[in-house]
C-alpha positions as CSV (number, residue, x, y, z in Angstrom):
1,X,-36.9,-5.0,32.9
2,X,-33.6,-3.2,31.8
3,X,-34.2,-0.5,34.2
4,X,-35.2,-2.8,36.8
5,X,-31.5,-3.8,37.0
6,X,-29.6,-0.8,36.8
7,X,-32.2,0.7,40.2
8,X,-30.8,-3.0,41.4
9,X,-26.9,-2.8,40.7
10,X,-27.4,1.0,42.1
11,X,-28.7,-0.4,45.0
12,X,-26.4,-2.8,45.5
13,X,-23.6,-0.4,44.8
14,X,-24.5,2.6,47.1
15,X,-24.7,-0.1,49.8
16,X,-21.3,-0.1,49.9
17,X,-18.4,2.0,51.2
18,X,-16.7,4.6,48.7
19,X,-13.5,2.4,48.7
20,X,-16.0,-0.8,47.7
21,X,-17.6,1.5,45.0
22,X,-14.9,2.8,43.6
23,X,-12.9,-1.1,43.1
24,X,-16.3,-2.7,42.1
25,X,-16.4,-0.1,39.5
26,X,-12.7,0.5,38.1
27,X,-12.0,-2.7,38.6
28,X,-14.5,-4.0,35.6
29,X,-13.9,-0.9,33.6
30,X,-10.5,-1.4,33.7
31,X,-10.8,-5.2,33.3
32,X,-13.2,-4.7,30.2
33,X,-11.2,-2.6,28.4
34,X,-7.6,-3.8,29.2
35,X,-8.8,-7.2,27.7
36,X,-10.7,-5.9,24.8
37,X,-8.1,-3.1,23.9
38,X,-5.1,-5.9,24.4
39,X,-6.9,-9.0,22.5
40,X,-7.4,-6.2,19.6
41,X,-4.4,-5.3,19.5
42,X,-2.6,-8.6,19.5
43,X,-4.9,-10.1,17.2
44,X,-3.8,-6.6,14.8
45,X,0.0,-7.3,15.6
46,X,-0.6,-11.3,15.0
47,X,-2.6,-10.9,11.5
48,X,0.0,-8.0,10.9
49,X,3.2,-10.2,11.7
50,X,1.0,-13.5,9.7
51,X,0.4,-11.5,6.6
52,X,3.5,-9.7,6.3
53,X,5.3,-13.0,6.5
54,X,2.7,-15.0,4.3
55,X,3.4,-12.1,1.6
56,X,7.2,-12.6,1.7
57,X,6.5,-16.4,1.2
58,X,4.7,-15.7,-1.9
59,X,6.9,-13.2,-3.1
60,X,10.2,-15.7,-2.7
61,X,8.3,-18.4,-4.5
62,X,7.1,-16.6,-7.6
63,X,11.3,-15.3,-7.6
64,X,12.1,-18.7,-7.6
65,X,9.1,-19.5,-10.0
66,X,10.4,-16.4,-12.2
67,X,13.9,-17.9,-11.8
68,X,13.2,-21.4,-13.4
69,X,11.1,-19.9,-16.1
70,X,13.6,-18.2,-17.6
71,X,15.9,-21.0,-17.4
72,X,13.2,-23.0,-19.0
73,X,13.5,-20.4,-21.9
74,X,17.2,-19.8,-22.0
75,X,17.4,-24.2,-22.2
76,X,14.6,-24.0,-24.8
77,X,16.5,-21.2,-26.7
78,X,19.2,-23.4,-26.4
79,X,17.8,-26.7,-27.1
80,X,16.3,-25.5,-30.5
81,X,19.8,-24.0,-31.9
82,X,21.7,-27.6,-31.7
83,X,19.0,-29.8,-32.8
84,X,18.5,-28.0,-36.1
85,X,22.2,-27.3,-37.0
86,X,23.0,-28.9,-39.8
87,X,26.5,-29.5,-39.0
88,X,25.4,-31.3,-35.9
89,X,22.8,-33.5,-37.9
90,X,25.6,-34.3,-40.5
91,X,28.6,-35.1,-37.8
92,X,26.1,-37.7,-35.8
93,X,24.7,-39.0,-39.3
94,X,28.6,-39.8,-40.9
95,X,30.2,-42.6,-41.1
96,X,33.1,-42.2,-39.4
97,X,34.7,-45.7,-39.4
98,X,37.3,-44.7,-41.5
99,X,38.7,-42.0,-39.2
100,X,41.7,-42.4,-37.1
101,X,40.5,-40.2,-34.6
102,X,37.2,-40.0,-34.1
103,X,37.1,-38.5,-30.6
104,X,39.6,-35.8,-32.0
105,X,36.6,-35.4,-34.9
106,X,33.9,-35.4,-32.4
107,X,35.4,-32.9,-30.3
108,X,36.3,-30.5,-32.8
109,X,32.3,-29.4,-32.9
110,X,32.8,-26.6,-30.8
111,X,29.1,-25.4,-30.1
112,X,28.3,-28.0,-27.2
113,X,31.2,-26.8,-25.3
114,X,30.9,-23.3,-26.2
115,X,27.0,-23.4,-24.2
116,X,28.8,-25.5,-21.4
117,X,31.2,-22.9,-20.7
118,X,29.2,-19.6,-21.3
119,X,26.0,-20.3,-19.5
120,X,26.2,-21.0,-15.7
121,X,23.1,-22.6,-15.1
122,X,24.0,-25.7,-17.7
123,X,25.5,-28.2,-15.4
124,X,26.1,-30.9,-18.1
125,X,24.9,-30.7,-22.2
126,X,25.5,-33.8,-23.8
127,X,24.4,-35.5,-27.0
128,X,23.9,-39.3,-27.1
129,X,23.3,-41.4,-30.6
130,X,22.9,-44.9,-31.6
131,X,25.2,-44.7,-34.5
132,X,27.8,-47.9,-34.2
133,X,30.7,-45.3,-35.7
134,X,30.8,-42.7,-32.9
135,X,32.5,-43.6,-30.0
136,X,32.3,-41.6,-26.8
137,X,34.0,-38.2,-26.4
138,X,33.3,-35.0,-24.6
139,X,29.7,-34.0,-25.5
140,X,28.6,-36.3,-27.7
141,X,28.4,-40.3,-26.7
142,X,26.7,-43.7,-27.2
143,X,23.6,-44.4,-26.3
144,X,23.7,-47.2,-23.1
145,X,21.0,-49.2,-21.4
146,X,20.8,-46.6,-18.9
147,X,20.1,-43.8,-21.1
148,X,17.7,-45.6,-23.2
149,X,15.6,-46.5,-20.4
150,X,15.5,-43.3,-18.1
151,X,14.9,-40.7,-21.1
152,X,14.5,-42.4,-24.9
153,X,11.9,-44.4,-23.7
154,X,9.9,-41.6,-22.5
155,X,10.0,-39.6,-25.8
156,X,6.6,-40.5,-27.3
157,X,7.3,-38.4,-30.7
158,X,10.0,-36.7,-33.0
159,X,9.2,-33.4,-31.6
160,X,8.6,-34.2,-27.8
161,X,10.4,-32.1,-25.1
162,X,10.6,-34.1,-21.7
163,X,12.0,-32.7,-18.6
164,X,12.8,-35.4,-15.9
165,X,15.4,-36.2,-13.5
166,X,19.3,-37.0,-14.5
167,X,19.3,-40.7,-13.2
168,X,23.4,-40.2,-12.2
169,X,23.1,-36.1,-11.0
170,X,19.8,-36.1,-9.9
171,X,19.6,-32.6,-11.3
172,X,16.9,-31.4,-13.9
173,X,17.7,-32.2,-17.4
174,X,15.5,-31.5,-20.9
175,X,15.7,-34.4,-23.4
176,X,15.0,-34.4,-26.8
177,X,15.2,-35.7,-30.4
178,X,17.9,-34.7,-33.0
179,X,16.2,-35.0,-36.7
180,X,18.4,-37.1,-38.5
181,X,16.7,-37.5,-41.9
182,X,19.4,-39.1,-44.1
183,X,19.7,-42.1,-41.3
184,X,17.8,-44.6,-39.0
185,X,20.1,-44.0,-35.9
186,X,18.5,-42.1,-32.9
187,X,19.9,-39.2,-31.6
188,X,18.9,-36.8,-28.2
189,X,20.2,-33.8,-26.8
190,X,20.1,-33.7,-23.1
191,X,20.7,-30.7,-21.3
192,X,20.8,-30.3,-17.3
193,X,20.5,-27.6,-14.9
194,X,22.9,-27.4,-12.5
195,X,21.8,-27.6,-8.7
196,X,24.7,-25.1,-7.6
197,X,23.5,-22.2,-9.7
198,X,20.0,-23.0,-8.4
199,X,21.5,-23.0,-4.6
200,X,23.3,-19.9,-5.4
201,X,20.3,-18.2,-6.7
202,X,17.4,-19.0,-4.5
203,X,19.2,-18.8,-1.4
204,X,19.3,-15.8,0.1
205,X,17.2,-16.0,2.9
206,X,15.7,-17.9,5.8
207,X,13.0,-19.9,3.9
208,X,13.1,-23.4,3.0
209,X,12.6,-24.3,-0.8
210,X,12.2,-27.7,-2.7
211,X,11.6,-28.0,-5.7
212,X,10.2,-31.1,-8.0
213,X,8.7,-32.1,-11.8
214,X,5.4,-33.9,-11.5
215,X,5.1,-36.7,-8.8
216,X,8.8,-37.2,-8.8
217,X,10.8,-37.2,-5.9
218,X,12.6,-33.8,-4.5
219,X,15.2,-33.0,-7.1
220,X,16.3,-29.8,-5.4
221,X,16.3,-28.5,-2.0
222,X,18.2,-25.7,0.5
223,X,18.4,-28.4,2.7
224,X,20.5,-31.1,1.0
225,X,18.9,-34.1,2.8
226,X,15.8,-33.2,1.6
227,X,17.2,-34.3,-2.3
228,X,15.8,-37.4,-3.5
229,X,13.4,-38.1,-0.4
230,X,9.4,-38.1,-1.6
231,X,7.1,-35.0,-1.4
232,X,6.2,-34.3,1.8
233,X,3.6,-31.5,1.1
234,X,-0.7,-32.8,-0.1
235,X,-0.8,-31.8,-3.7
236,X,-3.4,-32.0,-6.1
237,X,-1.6,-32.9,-9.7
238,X,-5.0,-32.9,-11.0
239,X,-5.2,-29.2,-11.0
240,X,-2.5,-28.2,-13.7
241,X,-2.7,-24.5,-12.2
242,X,-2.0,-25.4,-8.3
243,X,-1.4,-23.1,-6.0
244,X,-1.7,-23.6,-2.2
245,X,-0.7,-22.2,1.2
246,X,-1.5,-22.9,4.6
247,X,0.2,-25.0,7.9
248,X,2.2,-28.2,6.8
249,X,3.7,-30.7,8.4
250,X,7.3,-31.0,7.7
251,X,9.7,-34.1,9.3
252,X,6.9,-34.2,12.3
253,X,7.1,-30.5,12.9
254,X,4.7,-27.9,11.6
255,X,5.5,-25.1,9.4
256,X,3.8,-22.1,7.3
257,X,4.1,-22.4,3.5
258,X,2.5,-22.1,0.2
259,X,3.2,-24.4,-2.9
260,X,2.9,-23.1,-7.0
261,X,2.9,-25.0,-10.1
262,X,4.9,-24.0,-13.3
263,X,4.0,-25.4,-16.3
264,X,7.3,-25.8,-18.1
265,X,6.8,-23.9,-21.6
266,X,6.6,-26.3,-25.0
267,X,6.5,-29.4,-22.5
268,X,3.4,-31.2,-20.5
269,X,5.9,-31.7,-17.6
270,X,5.0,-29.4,-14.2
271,X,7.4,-28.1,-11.6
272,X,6.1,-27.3,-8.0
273,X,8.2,-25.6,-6.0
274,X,7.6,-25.4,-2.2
275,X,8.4,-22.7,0.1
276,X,8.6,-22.9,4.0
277,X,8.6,-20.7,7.0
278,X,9.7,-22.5,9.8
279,X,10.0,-19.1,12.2
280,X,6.8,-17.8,11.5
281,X,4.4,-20.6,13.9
282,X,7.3,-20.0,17.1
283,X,7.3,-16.0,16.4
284,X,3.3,-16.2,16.3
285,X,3.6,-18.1,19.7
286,X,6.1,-15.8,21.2
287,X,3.6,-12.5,20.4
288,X,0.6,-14.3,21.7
289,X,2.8,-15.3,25.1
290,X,4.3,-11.9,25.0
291,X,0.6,-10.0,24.6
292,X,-1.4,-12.2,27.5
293,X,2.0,-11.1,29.8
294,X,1.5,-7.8,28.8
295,X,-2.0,-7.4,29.7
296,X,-1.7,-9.7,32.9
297,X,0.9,-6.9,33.6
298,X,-0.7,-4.3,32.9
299,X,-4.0,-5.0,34.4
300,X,-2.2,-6.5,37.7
301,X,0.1,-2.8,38.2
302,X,-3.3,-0.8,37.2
303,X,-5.2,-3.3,40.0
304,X,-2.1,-2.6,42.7
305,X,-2.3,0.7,42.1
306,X,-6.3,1.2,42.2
307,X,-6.0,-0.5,45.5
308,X,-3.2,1.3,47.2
309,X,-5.4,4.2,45.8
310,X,-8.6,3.5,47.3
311,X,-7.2,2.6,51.0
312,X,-5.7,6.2,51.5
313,X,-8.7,7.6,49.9
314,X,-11.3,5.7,52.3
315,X,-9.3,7.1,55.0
316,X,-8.9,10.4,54.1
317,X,-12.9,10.5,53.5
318,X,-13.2,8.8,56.8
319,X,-11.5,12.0,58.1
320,X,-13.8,14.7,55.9
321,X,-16.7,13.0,57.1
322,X,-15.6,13.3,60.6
323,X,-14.5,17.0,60.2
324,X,-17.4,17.4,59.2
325,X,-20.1,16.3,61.4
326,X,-17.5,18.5,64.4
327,X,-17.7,21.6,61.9
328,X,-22.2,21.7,61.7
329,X,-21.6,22.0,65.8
330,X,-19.0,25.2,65.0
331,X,-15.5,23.6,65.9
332,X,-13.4,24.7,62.9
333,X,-10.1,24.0,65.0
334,X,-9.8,20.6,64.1
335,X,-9.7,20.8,59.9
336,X,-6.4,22.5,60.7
337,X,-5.0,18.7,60.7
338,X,-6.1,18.1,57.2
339,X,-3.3,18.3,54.8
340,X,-3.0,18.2,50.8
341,X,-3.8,20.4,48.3
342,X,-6.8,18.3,46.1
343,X,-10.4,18.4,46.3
344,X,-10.8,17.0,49.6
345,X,-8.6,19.6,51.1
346,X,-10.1,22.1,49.8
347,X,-13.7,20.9,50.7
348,X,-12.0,21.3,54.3
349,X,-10.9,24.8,53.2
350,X,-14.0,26.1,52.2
351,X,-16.1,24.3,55.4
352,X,-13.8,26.8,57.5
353,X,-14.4,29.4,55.6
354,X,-17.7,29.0,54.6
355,X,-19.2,32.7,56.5
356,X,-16.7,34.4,55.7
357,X,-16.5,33.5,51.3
358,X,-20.2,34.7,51.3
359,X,-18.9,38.1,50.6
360,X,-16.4,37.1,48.3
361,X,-18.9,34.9,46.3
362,X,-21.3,37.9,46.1
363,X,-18.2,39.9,44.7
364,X,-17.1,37.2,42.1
365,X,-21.0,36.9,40.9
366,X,-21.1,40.5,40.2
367,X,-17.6,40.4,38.4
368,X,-19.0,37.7,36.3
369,X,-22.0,39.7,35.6
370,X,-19.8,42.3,34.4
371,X,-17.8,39.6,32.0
372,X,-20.9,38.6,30.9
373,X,-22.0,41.9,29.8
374,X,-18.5,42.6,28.2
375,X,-18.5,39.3,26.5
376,X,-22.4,40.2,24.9
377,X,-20.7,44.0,24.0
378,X,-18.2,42.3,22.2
379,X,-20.5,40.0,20.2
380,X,-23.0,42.4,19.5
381,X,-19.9,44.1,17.9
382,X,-18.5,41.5,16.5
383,X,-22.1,40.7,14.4
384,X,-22.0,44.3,13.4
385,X,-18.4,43.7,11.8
386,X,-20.1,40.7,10.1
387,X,-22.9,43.3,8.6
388,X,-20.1,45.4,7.3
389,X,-17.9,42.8,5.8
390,X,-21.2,42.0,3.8
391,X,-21.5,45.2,2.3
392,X,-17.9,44.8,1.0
393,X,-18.4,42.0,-2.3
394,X,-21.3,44.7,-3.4
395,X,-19.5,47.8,-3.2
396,X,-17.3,46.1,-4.9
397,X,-19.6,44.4,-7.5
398,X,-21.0,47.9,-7.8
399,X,-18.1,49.5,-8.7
400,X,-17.1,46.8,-11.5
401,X,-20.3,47.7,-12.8
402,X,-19.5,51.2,-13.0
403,X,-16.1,50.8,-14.9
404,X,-17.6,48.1,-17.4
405,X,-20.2,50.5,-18.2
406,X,-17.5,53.4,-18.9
407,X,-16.0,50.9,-21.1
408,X,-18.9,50.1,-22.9
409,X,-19.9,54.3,-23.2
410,X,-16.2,54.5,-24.7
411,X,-16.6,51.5,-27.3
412,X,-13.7,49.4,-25.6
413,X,-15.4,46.4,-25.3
414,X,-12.6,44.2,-24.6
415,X,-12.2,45.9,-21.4
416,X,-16.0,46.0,-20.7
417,X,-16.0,41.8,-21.9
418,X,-12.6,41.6,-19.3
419,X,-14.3,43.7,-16.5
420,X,-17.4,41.3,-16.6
421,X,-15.4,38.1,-16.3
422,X,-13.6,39.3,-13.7
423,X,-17.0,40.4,-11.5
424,X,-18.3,36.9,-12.5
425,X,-14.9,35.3,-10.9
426,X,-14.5,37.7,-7.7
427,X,-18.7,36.7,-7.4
428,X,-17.7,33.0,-8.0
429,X,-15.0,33.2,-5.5
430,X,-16.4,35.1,-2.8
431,X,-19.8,33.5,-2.7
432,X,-18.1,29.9,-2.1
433,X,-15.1,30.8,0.4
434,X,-17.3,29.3,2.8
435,X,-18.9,26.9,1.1
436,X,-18.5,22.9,0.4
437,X,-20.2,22.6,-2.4
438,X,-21.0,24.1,-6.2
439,X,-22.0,22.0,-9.5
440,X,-19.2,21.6,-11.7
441,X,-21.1,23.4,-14.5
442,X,-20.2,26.8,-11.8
443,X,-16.7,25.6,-11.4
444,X,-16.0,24.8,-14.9
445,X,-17.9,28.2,-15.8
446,X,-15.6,29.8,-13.3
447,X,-12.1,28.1,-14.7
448,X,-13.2,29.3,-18.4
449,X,-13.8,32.8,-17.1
450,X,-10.6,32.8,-15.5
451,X,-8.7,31.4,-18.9
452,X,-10.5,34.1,-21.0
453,X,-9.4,36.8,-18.4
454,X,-5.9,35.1,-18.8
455,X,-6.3,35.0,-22.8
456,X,-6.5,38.9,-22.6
457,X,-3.1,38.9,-20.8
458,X,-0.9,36.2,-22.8
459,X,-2.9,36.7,-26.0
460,X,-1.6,33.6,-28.0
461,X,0.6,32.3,-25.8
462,X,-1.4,29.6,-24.9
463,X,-5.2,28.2,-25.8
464,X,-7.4,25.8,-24.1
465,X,-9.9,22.9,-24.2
466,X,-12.5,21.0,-21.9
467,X,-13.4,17.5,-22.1
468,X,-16.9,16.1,-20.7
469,X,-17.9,12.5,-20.7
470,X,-20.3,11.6,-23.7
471,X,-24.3,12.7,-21.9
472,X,-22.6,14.2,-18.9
473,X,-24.8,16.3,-17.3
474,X,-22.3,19.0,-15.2
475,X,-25.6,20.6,-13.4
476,X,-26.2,17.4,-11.7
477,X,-23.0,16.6,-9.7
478,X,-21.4,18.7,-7.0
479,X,-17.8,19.4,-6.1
480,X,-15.7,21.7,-4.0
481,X,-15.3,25.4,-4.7
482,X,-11.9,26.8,-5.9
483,X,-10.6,23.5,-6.7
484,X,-9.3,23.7,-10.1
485,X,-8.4,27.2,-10.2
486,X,-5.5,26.6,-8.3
487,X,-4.1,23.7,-10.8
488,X,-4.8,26.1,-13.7
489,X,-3.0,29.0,-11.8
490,X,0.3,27.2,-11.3
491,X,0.6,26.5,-15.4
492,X,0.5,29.9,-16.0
493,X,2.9,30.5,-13.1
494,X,5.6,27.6,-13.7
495,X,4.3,25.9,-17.3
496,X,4.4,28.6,-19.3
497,X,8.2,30.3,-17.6
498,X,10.2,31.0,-20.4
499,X,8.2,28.5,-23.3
500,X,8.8,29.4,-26.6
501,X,6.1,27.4,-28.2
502,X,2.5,27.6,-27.6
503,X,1.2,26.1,-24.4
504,X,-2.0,23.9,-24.9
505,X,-3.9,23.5,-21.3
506,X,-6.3,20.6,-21.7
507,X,-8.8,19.9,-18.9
508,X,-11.1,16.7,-18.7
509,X,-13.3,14.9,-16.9
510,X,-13.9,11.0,-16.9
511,X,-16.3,8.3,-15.1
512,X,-14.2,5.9,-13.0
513,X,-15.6,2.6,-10.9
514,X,-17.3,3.0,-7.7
515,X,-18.5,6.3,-8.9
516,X,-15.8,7.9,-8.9
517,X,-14.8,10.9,-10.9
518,X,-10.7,11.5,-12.5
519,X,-10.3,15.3,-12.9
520,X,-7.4,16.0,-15.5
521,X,-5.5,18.8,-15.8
522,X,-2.8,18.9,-18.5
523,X,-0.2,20.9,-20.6
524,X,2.7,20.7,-22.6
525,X,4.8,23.4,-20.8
526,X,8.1,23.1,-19.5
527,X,7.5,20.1,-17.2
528,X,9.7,19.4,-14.1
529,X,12.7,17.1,-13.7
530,X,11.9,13.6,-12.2
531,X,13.7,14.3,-8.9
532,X,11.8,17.9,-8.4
533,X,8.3,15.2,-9.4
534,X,9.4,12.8,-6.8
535,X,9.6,15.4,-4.0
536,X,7.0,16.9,-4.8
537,X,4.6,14.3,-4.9
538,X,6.3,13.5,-1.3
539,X,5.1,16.9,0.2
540,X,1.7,16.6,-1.8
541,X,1.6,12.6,0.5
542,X,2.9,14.6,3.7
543,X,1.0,16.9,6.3
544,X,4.2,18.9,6.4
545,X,5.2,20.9,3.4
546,X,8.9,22.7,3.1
547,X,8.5,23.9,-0.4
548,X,6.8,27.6,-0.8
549,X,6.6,26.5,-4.6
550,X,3.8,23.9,-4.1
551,X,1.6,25.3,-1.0
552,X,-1.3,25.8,-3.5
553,X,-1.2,22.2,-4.0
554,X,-0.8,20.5,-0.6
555,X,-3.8,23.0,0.3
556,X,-5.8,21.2,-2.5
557,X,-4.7,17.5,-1.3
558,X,-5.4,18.2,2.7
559,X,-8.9,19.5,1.1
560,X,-9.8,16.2,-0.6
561,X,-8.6,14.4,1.9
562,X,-10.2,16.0,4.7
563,X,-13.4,16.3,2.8
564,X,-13.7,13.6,0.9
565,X,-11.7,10.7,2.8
566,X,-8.1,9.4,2.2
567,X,-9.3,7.0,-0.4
568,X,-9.4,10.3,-2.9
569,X,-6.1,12.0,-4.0
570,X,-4.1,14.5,-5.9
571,X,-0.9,13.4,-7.8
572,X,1.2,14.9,-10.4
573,X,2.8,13.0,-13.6
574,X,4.9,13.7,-16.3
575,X,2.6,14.9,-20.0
576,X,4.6,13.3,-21.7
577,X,6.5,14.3,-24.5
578,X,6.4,17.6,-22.6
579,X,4.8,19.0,-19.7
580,X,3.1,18.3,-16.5
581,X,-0.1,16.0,-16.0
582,X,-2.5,16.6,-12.5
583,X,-4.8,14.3,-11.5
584,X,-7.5,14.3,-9.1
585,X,-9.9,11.4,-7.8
586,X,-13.1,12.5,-6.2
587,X,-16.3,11.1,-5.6
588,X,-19.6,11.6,-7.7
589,X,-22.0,13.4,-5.6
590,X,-25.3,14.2,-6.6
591,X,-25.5,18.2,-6.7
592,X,-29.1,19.0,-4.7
């Protein structure tokens, strides 16, 4: 059936003229694509533009949600200095009936006013008692009707904190009992937070922010009309851990926001604070307008152009064709009128010529017959080159041999031992130049011969240790050749630089999630300064690399990355106290 159509549509297609062919054709490969390639990319740059504005969103309201918190501590902190100073319980407990001047008394308690002047965010600290002898003065006053009913009769028990809103201020304000033990009078400390330092600190940017305890109306907003008016956003108090975002509708117009609760520590009392985008929906529109112009554009110039195209190609085929058909009868005068320099003009060319290129052909296909042979001469040779390079490692294995077995004939066995290492590395290294893969049991092998070589050079200078996982079987996993030599190497070249302690090289391995594998490589040499760290860790991130001093290391992090996807990584830390920590992430590959 499917082939069915496409003998069809080819039918149909060669029926045409070139200039119908060539616009049914471009004109729905270019339509197919233009659409496809523009609706991806505008639904990349919408979700890109979305997400990036969503995560600002979030990130102002946990600030703001970070901001309160620690003004709930600080008015906590606060809160539990006055109500258990004794001086404080002993002023509001006195009689002071006999005092001339009570308000002079009252006001001589410096603490209140102390906290009222020193901490910006209190807006107003007061305390209010029920004892007939204290009349009102600065910070601490009768109790009235009004305070009695919007905070005293709220607080269920001695040791309740309620937050709520100040009935005159309408700013936030923690009440709460003052113990008075030697008297029946009632006594509360109310302190408020003011809505200027709560302007000053959450506005610094476009977005809209309101904030309110529990169902109460809008205490505080960055628009001031907002204050006082009912929540405007669906909210489920139920959930005592609510957090929300999505499109809302705000005064009849629809914005992007997200809504968090805050449960206000030692207190049942919750604070949801709101943030708004009201940008984001118009700047989603404008890309969306701005993308379907750009690909109307773009297809419409591309469709001009295809057209404009075709016409003077029709016609210049027209004229080919008619050439042509004059030049299979022998009149070759007529191509002269041909002009350009593309295919078609040289199709005309070579008509003309046609007899008298035979030759030339013939000459170019022996040339290339002679290329041809050159180019097998010169891989025949280049094989043979290949043989001989071959012979090399053995000669040179060979030869090793020969000196450890002096050694061994003289009785100096640490140069025999030293001798054999060094064949096992060279081996090691020149079997796998090529190669993607060894077991780590080879590669660890091959790092331990290359320490014991080292040991015979630095003697105590340093000592080593490698760490396995517990039934880690080193035979069974693969990884890539030569890639911890490299890390090792650079200890002894930078580490180890003028130390005057021992140097301890520690290399492990450990199991990660998603099998994957942490390679550590570790020592407590001299270490590096954190601005020499940060830049190199930039070059290690970068395909270019300036620094001569880490080119062993970039070629290690284009290797994982090319080989084993950007997902894996090398990065360098501080060991601390002292030294320089490598780590590597690679997968865990089955060695077969």
């Amino acid at each position: 059936m499917g082939k069915k159509l496409i003998n069809k549509f080819y039918e149909w297609l060669f029926q045409n003229g070139i200039r119908k062919q060539i616009l049914s054709i471009v004109v729905v490969a270019l339509l197919v694509p233009t659409l496809t390639i523009g609706a991806f990319l505008s639904s990349v740059l919408f979700k890109s533009t979305y997400e990036s504005a969503q995560d600002q969103m979030w990130s102002d309201n946990l600030r703001v949600r970070s901001l309160l918190l620690d003004c709930f501590l600080d008015v906590n902190a606060i809160s539990d200095d006055l109500i258990s100073d004794k001086v404080l319980q002993d002023l509001l407990q006195s009689d002071l009936s006999d005092q001339e001047n009570i308000s002079f008394v009252l006001n001589s308690y410096p603490r209140l006013k102390n906290y009222h002047d020193t901490k910006a965010f209190i807006s107003e600290i007061a305390v209010y008692t029920t004892n007939p002898t204290i009349v009102d003065a600065r910070y601490i006053k009768q109790v009235t009707p009004q305070i009695r009913e919007a905070y005293i009769s709220r607080l269920r028990y001695g040791a309740d904190i309620i937050w709520c809103e100040n009935p005159e201020t309408k700013e936030l304000t923690q009440v709460r009992y003052i113990p008075l033990l030697h008297s029946r009078d009632t006594a509360i400390l109310t302190i408020g937070i003011s809505n200027n330092y709560l302007k000053n600190r959450i506005r610094n940017n476009n977005l809209y922010t309101c904030l309110h305890i529990n169902q109460a109306p809008i205490f505080f907003s960055t628009t001031r009309s907002d204050q006082g008016s009912e929540i405007f956003l669906p909210i489920d108090y139920a959930d005592s851990a609510y957090s929300d975002q999505g499109l809302y509708e705000y005064h009849e117009k629809k914005a992007f926001g997200c809504v968090n609760s805050l449960l206000i520590p030692k207190s049942t009392d919750t604070i949801y604070i709101s943030t708004l985008d009201f940008s984001l929906l118009g700047t989603l529109k404008k890309l969306l307008l701005l993308s379907s112009l750009i690909i109307i554009f773009s297809f419409a110039v591309a469709l001009w152009g295809i057209i404009f195209y075709t016409k003077a190609l029709s016609r210049r085929i027209e004229i080919l064709r008619s050439a042509t058909h004059q030049a299979s009868n022998g009149n070759y005068n007529i191509m002269d009128s041909f002009e350009g320099k593309d295919e078609l003009s040289e199709t005309f060319r070579d008509i003309k010529h046609m007899i008298q290129n035979v030759q030339e052909t013939e000459a170019e296909i022996y040339e290339e017959q002679l290329r041809k042979e050159k180019y097998e001469n010169n891989q025949r040779e280049m094989e043979f080159k290949l043989l001989t390079s071959q012979i090399n490692p053995h000669f040179i294995y060979n030869t090793l041999e020969m000196i450890r077995m002096l050694a061994l004939s003289n009785k100096d066995y640490q140069v025999s031992a030293t001798v054999s290492m060094l064949g096992k590395c060279l081996h090691y290294v020149l079997e796998n130049t090529i190669s993607t893969k060894a077991s780590i049991e080879q590669e660890l092998n091959h790092i331990v011969n290359y320490l014991q070589i080292q040991k015979m050079r630095f003697e105590d200078r340093f000592d080593y240790r490698i760490t396995l996982p517990e039934s880690f079987d080193a035979t069974s996993y693969e990884i890539l050749p030569l890639l911890l030599q490299p890390l090792v190497e650079n200890v002894f070249t930078h580490g180890m630089e003028g130390l005057d302690h021992k140097c301890m090289i520690e290399i492990s391995l450990s199991l990660e999630e998603g099998d994957t594998m942490a390679i550590s490589v570790s020592d407590n040499g001299v270490g590096m300064t954190d601005e020499a760290l940060q830049t190199l860790n930039q070059n290690l991130s970068s395909p270019m690399l300036e620094s001569q001093r880490s080119i062993a290391l970039l070629n290690i992090a284009k290797r994982i990355r090319l080989f084993y996807g950007e997902k894996y990584y090398l990065k360098v830390l501080h060991n601390h106290p002292q030294g320089t920590h490598v780590q590597l992430s690679i997968p865990l590959i089955p060695y077969e």
